[in-house]
N, C-alpha and C positions, 0 to 999 in steps of 0.2 A: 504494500500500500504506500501510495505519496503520502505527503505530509498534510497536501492538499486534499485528500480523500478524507484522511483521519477529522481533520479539524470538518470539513463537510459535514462526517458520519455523527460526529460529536454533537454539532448542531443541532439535530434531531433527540439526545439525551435528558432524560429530567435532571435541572439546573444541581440537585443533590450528587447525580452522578459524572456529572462535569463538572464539581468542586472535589468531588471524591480524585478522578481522572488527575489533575493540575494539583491537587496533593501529593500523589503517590508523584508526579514527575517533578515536583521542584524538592521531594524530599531531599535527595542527595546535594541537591545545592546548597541547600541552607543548614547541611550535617555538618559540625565540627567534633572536634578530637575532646575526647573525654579530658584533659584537663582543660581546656579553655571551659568544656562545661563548668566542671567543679569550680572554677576561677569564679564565673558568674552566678553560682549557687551560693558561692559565700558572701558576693556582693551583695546580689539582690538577698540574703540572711540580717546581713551587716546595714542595708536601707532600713528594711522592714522594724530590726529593733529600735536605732534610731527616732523611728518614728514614735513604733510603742513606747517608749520610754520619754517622750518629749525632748529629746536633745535636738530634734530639727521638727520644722512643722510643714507641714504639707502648703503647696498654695492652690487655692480654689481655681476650679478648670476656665472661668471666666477671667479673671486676670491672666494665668496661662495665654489663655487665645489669644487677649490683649497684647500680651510684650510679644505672642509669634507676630500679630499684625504690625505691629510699629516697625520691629525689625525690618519685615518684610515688603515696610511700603503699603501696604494696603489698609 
């Protein structure tokens, strides 16, 4: 099969199984090495206490958006 047939045949799929599909295929892309995981297991461990503990505070997702737009010009 083309590549052109595939993505064709696909079209026709219910949208569950052409999320499934572009799953299974960017898995391998987005795999890293079992210590880069654990690096960011301990990070994202190391945020999360952080937080619970009040040593930093979260900022509300509307401010967020705000400093992405200014940045951004928009």
């Amino acid at each position: 099969m083309t590549l052109d047939q595939i993505v064709e045949e696909a079209r026709h799929w219910p949208p569950e199984k052409v999320g499934e599909l572009v799953g299974r295929l960017t898995e391998d892309l987005h795999a890293s090495d079992p210590e880069t995981e654990a690096a960011w297991k301990t990070e994202v461990d190391r945020r999360i206490e952080e937080i619970q503990t009040g040593k930093v505070q979260g900022i509300p997702v509307e401010e967020s958006l705000a400093r992405i737009r200014k940045i951004a010009g928009l």
